[in-house]
VEXLUM-229114 format. One record per residue (C-alpha): residue number from 1; residue in three letters; x negated, y, z. Coordinates in steps of 0.2 Angstrom, whole numbers. Layout:
# VEXLUM-229114
+-----+------+-------+-------+-------+
| pos | code |     u |     v |     w |
+-----+------+-------+-------+-------+
| NUM |  ALA |     X |     Y |     Z |
...
+-----+------+-------+-------+-------+
This chain:
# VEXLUM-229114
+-----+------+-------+-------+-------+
| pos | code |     u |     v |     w |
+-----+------+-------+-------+-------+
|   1 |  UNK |    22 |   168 |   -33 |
|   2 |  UNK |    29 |   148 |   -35 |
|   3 |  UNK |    21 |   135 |   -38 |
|   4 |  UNK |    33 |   135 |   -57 |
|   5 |  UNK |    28 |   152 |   -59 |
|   6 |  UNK |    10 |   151 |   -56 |
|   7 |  UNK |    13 |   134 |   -69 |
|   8 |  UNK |    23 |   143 |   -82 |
|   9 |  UNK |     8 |   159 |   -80 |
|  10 |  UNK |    -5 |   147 |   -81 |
|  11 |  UNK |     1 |   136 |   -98 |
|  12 |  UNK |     7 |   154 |  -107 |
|  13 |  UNK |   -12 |   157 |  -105 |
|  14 |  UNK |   -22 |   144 |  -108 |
|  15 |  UNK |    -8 |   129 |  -116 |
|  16 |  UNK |    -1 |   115 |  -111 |
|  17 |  UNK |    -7 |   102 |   -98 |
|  18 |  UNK |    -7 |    85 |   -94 |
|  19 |  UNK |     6 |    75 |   -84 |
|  20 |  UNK |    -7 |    72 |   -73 |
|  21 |  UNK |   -14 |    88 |   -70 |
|  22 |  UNK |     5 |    92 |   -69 |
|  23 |  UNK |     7 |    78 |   -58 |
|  24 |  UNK |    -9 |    82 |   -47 |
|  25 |  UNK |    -4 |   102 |   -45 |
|  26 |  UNK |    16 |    95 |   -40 |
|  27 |  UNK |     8 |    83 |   -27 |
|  28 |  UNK |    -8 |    92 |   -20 |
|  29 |  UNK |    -6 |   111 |   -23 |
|  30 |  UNK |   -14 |   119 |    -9 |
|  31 |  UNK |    -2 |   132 |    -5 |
|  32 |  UNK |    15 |   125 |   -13 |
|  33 |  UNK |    13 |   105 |   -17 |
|  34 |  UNK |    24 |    93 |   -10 |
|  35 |  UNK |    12 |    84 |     2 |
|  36 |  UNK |     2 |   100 |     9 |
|  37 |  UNK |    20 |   106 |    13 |
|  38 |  UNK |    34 |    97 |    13 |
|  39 |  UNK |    33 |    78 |    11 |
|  40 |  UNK |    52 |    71 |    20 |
|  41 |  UNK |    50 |    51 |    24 |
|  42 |  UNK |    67 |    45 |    27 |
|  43 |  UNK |    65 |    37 |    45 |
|  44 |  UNK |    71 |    19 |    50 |
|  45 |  UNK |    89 |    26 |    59 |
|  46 |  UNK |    92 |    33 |    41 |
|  47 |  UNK |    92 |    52 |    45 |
|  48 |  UNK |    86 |    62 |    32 |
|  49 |  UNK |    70 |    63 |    19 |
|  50 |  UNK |    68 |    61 |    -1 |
|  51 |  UNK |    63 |    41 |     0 |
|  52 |  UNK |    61 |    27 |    10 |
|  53 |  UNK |    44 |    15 |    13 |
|  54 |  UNK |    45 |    -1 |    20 |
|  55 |  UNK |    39 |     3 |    38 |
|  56 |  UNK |    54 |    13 |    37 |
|  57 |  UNK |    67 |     0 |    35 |
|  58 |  UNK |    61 |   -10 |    50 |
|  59 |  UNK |    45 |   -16 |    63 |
|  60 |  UNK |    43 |   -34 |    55 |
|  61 |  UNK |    35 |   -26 |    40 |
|  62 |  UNK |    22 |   -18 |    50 |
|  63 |  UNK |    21 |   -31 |    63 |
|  64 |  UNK |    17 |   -46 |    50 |
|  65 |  UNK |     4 |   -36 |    40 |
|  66 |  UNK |    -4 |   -33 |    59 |
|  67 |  UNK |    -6 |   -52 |    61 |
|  68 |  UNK |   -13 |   -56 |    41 |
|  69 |  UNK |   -27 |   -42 |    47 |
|  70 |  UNK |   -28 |   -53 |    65 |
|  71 |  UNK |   -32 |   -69 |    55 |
|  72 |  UNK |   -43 |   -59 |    42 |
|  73 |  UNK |   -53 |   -52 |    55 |
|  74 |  UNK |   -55 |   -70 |    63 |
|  75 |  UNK |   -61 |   -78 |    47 |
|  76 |  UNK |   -73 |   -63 |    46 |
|  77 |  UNK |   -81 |   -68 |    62 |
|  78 |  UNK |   -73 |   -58 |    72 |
|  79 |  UNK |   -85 |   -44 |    68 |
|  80 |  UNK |   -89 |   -27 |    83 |
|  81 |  UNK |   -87 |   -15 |    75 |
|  82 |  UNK |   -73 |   -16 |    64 |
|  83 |  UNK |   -67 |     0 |    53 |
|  84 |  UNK |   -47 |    -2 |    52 |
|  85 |  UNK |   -43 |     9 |    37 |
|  86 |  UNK |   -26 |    16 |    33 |
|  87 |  UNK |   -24 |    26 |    16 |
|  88 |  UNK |    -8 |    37 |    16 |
|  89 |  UNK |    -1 |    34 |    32 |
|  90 |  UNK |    15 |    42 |    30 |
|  91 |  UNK |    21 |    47 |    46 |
|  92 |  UNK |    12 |    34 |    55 |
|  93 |  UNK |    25 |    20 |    58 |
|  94 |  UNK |    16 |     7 |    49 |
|  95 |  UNK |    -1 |     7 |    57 |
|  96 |  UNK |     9 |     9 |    75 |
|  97 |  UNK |    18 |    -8 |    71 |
|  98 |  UNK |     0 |   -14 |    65 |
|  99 |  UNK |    -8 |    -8 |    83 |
| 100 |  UNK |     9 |   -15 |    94 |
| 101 |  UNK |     5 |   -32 |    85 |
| 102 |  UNK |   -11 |   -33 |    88 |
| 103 |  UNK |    -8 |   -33 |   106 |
| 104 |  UNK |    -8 |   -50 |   105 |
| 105 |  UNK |   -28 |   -52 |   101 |
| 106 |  UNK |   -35 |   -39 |   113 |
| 107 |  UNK |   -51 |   -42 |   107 |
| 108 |  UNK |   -47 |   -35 |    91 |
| 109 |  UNK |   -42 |   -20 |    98 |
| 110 |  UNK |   -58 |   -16 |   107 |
| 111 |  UNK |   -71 |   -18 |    92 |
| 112 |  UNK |   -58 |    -7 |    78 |
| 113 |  UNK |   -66 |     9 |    73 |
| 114 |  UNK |   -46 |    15 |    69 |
| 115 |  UNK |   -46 |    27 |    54 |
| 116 |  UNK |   -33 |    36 |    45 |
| 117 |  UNK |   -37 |    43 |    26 |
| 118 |  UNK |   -25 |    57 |    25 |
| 119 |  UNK |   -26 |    75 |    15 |
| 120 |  UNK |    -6 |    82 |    20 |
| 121 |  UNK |    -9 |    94 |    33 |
| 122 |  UNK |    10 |    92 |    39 |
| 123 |  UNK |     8 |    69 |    38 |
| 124 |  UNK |    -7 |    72 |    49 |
| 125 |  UNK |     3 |    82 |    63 |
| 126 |  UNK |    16 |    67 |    63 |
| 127 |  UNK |     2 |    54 |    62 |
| 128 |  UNK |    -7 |    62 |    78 |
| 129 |  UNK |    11 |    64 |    88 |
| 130 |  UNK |    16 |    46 |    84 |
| 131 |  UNK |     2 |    38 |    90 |
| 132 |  UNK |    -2 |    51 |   105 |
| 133 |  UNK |   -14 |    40 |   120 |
| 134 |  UNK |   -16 |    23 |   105 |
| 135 |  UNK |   -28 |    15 |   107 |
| 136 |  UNK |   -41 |    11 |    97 |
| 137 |  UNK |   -37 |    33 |    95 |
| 138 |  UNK |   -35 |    37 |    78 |
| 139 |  UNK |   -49 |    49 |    67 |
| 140 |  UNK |   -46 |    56 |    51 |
| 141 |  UNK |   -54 |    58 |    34 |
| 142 |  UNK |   -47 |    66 |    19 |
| 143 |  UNK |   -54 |    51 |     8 |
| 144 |  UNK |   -62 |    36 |    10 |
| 145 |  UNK |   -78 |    39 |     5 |
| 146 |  UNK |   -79 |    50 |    20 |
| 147 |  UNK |   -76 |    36 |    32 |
| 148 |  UNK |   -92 |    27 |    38 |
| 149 |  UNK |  -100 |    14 |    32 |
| 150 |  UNK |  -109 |    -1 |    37 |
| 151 |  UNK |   -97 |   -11 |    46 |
| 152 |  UNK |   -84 |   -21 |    35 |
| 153 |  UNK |   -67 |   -15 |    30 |
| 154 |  UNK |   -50 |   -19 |    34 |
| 155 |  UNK |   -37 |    -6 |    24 |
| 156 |  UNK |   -22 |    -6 |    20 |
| 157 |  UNK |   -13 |     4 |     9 |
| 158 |  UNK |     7 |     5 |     5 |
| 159 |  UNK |    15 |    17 |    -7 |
| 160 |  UNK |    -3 |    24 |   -11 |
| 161 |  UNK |    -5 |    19 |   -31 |
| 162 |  UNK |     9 |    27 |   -35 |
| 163 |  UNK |     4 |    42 |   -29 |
| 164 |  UNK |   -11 |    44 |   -42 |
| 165 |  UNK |   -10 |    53 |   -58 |
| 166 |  UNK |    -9 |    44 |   -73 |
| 167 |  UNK |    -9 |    51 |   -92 |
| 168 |  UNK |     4 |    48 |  -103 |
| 169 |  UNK |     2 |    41 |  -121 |
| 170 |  UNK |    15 |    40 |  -134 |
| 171 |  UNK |    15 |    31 |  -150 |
| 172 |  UNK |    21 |    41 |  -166 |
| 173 |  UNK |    23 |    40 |  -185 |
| 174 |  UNK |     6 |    47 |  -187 |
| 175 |  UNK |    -3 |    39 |  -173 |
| 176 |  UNK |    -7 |    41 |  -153 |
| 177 |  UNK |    -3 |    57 |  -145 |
| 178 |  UNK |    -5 |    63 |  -126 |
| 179 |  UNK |    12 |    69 |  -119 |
| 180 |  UNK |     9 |    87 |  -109 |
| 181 |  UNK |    16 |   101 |  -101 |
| 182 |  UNK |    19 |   115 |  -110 |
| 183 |  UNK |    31 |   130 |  -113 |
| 184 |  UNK |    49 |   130 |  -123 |
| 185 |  UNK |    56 |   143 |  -132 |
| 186 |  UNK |    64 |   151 |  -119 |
| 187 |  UNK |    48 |   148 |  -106 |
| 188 |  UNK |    53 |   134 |   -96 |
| 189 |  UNK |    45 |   119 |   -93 |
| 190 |  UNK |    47 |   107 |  -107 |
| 191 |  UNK |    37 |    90 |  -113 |
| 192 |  UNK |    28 |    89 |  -128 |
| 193 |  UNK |    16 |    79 |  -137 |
| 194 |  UNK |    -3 |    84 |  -141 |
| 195 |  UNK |   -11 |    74 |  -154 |
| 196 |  UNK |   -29 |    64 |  -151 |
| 197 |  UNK |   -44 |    67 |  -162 |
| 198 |  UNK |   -61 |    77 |  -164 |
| 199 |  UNK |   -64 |    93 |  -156 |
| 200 |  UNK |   -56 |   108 |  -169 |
| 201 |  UNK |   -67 |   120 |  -173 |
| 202 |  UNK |   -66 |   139 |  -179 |
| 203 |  UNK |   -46 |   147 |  -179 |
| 204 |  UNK |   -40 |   131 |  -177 |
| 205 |  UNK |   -48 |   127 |  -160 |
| 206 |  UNK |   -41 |   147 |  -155 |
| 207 |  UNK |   -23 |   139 |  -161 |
| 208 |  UNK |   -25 |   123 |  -150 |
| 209 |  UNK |   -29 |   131 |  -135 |
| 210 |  UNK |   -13 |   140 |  -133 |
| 211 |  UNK |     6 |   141 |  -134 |
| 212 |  UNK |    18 |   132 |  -130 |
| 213 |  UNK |    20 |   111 |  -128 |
| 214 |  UNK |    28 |   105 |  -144 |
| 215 |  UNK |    43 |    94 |  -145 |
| 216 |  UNK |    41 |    75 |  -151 |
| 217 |  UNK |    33 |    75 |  -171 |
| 218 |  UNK |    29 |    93 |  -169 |
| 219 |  UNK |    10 |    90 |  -168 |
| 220 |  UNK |    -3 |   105 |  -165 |
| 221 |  UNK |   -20 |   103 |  -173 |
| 222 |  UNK |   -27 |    87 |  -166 |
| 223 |  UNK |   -39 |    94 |  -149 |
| 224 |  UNK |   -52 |    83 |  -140 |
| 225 |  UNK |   -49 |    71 |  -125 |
| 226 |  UNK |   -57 |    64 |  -112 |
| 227 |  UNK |   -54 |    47 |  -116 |
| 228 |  UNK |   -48 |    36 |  -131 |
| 229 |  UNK |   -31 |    33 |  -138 |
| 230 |  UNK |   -23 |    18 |  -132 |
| 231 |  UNK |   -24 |     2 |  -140 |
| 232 |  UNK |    -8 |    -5 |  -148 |
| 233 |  UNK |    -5 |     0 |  -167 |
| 234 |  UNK |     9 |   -12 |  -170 |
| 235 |  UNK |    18 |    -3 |  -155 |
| 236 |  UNK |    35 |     5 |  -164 |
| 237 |  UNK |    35 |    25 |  -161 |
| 238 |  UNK |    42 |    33 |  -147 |
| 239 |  UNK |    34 |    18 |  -136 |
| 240 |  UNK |    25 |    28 |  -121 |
| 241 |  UNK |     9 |    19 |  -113 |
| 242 |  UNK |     2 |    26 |   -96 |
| 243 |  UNK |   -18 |    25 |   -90 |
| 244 |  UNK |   -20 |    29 |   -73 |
| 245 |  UNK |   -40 |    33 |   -70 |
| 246 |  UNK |   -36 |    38 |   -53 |
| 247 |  UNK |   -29 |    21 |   -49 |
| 248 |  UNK |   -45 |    11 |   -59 |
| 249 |  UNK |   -56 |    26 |   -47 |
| 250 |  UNK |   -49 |    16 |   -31 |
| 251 |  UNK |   -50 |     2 |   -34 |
| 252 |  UNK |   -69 |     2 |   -39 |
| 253 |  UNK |   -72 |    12 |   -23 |
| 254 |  UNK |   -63 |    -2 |   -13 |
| 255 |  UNK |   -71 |   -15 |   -21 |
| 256 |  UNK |   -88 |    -8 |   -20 |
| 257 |  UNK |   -85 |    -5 |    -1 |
| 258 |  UNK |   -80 |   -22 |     3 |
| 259 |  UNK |   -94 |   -30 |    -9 |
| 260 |  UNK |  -107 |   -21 |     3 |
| 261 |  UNK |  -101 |   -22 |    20 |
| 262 |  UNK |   -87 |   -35 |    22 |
| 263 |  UNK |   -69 |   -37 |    22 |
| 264 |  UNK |   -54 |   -35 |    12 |
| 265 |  UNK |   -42 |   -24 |     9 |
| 266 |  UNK |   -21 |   -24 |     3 |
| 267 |  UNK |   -10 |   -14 |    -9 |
| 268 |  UNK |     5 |   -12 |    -7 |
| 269 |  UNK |    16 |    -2 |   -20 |
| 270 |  UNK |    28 |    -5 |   -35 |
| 271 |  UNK |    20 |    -6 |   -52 |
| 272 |  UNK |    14 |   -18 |   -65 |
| 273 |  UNK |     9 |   -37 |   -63 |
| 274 |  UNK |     3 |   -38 |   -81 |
| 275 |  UNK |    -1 |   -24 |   -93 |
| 276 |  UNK |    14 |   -15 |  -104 |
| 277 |  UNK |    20 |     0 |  -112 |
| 278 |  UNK |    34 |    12 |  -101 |
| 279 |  UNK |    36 |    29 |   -97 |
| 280 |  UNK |    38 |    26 |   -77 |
| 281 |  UNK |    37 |    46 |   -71 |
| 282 |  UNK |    48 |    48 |   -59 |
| 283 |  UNK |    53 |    65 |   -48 |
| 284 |  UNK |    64 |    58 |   -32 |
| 285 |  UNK |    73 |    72 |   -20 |
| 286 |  UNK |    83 |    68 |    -7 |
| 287 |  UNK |    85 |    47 |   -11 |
| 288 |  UNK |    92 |    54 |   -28 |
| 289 |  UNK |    81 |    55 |   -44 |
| 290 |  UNK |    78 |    75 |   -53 |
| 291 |  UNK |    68 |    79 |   -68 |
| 292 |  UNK |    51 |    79 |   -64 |
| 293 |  UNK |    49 |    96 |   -73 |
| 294 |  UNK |    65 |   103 |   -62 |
| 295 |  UNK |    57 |   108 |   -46 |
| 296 |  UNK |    36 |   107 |   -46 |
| 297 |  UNK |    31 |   105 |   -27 |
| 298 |  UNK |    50 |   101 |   -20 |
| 299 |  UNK |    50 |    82 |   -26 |
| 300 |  UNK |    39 |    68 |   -23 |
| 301 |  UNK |    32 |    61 |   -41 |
| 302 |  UNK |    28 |    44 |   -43 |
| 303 |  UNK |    24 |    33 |   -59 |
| 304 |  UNK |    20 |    13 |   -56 |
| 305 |  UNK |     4 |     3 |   -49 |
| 306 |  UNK |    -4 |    -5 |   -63 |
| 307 |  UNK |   -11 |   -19 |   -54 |
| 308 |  UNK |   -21 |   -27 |   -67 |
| 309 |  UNK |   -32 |   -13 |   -71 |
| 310 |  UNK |   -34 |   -11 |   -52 |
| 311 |  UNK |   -39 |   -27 |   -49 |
| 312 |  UNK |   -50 |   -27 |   -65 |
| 313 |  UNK |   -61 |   -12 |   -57 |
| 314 |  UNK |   -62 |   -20 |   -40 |
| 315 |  UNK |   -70 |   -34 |   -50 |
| 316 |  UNK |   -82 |   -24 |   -60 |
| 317 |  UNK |   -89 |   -17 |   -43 |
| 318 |  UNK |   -91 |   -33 |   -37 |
| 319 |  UNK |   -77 |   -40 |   -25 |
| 320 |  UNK |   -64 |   -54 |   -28 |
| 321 |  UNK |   -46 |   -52 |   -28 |
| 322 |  UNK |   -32 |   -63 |   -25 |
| 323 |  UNK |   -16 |   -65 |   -35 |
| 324 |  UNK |    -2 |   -52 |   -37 |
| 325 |  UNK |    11 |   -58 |   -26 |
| 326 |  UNK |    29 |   -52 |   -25 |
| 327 |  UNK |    30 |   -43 |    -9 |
| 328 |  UNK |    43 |   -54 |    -3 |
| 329 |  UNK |    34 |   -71 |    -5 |
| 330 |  UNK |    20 |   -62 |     4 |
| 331 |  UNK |    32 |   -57 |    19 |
| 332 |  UNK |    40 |   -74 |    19 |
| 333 |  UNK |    25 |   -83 |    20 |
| 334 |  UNK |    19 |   -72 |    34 |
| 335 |  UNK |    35 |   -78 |    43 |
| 336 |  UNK |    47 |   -64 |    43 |
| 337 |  UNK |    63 |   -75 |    44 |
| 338 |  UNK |    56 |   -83 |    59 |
| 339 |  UNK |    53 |   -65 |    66 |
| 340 |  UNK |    70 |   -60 |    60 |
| 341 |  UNK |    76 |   -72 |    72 |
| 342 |  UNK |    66 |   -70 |    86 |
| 343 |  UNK |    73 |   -52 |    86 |
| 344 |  UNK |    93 |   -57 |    83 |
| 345 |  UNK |    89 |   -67 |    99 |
| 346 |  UNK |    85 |   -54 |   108 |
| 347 |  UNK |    96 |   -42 |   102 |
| 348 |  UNK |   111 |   -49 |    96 |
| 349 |  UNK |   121 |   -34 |    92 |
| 350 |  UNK |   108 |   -29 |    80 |
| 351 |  UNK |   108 |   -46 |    71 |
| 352 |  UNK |   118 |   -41 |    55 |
| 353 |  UNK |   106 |   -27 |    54 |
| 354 |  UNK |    94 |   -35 |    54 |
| 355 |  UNK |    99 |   -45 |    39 |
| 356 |  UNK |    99 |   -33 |    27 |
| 357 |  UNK |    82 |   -25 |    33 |
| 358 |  UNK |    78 |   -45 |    29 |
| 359 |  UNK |    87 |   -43 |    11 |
| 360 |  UNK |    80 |   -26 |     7 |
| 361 |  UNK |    63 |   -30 |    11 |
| 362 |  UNK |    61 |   -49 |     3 |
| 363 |  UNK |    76 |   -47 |    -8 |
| 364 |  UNK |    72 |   -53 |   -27 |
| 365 |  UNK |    82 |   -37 |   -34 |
| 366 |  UNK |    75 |   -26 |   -18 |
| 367 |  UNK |    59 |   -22 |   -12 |
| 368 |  UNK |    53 |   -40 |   -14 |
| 369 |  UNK |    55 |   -41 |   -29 |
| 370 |  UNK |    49 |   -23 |   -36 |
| 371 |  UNK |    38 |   -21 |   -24 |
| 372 |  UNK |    20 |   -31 |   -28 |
| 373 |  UNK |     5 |   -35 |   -14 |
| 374 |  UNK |   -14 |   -37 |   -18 |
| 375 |  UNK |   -29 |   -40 |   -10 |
| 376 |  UNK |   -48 |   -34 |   -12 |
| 377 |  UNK |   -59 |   -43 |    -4 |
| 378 |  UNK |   -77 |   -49 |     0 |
| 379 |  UNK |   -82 |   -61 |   -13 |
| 380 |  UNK |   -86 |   -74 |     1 |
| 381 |  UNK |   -72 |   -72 |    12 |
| 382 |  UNK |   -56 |   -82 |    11 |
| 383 |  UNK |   -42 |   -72 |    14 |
| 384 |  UNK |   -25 |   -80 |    20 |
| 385 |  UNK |   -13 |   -79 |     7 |
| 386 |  UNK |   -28 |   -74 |    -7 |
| 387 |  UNK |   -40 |   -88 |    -3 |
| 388 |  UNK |   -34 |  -100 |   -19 |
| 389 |  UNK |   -37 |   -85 |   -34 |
+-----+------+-------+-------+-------+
């Protein structure tokens, strides 16, 4: 039975669910989800895949990172040893740039503890092919609580927020509702709207339970919820407002991790650099967007960073954090024109290539632009790039 058929079975018996349980099953279902089976990362010659990351577009993106975690290392102290994290490594192309550049400090090398948080089967296998005979060799942990402890931290994480589940909230006429997964009238997969409130009781809590997802203003008896409604009652109706837990979950972890042993770590992602309303669900197959209901387990789903709640929870647990930077002042000041041309030099046939991996990557209306980087860190250390917050 499919991953929609198993859905559809599921909601015809117990009701409708929320997107991010919706979201969670799409991505992470043992048996059919998108990244236990199937996850396609468009390569950096172009072939094939549902989206494109920035190690993908070209080597300078890795290779500068590499040298902001040399220089973070070396204001650490140059600690031994050091546990060199990577969340959602993809298919391995950004922390192999990170290890080629840090060829150039040896030493750094030799104390990493190299770790790789990865929970997609398939990711893994073309982690552990690309960076046969690395060294510092790579180990893996499905999360990062299962990496050890006691030394300090240097992560990074690119393209990980967006993979978290968030809820959806959407303002109506007669208050906040929760947008869910239900059924339609003919049994597909259709969006509705649950409204927030006290737990039912009695014949109405048997009603609530079940059925199918009703369509916007179409209201079932209000059921309970794990959290509040948002806040925003001037907000017109219709506005949808997204709280991601997930996201808030990590950003505690990392900032207790570094509050206690040392370190920093940087998020990289597409999101939110100050908090708003905006339905940001997003199904993406093959470079082209679907509906996120069309296909459950055949598309990657993504919904935006929010930054400031990240940040805000890192902060709670203790670390700093530096300002939210647009990933192409962060590239530029790391000196990626100046890589640029070092690599035109060398190859000159590949020079107008590498002008629009430049563009895409730092481009105001491209990844630099969308893209957003920050940094968690050690409330005592002053990160290059972060250390004026």
């Amino acid at each position: 039975m499919s991953l929609l058929d198993r859905l559809r079975a599921q909601i015809a018996q117990d009701g409708p669910i929320s997107v991010a349980e919706y979201f969670t099953r799409c991505l992470h279902d043992p048996r059919d989800g998108y990244y236990a089976t199937r996850p396609a990362i468009e390569g950096a010659g172009g072939e094939g895949g549902d989206f494109l990351t920035a190690p993908g577009v070209s080597q300078m993106f890795g290779e500068l990172i590499g040298l902001w975690l040399l220089e973070t290392w070396t204001r650490l102290g140059r600690p031994s040893p050091v546990r060199l994290v990577e969340m959602g490594p993809g298919d391995g192309t950004l922390i192999s740039d990170i290890l080629r550049a840090a060829r150039l400090l040896p030493e750094f090398l030799a104390a990493a503890d190299l770790w790789l948080v990865e929970v997609s089967p398939p990711l893994r296998a073309l982690q552990a092919a690309r960076l046969e005979g690395a060294a510092p060799a790579p180990r893996w942990a499905d999360r990062l609580e299962a990496v050890p402890a006691g030394a300090p931290l240097l992560l990074v994480a690119n393209e990980v927020l967006d993979c978290l589940p968030a809820r959806q909230f959407v303002r109506t006429e007669g208050g906040w509702a929760e947008r869910v997964v239900g059924l339609d009238a003919a049994g597909e997969l259709a969006f509705g709207l649950r409204a927030l409130g006290p737990p039912p009781v009695g014949e109405a809590a048997r009603r609530a339970g079940g059925g199918s997802a009703p369509h916007l203003g179409q209201l079932p008896p209000p059921i309970a919820t794990r959290s509040p409604p948002p806040q925003g009652e001037d907000l017109p109706p219709g506005t949808v407002v997204e709280s991601s837990p997930a996201q808030a979950a990590l950003g505690a972890e990392i900032g207790h991790r570094v509050a206690r042993d040392g370190g920093a770590a940087l998020l990289i992602d597409y999101g939110r650099d100050a908090p708003g309303p905006g339905d940001t669900l997003q199904a993406l197959k093959a470079h082209a967007k679907v509906s996120p209901l069309s296909a459950p387990g055949q598309a990657d789903l993504t919904v935006w960073a929010d930054f400031p709640a990240v940040l805000a929870a890192a902060v709670e647990a203790g670390a700093a954090t530096g300002p939210i930077l647009p990933q192409g002042a962060f590239l530029e000041a790391l000196g990626i024109e100046a890589r640029a041309q070092v690599l035109a030099a060398a190859r000159p046939d590949q020079a107008q290539t590498l002008a629009r991996q430049l563009d895409r990557l730092t481009g105001a209306a491209q990844m630099g632009g969308l893209f957003k980087v920050v940094c968690i860190h050690a409330p005592d250390l002053a990160v290059p790039l972060f250390e004026d917050a």
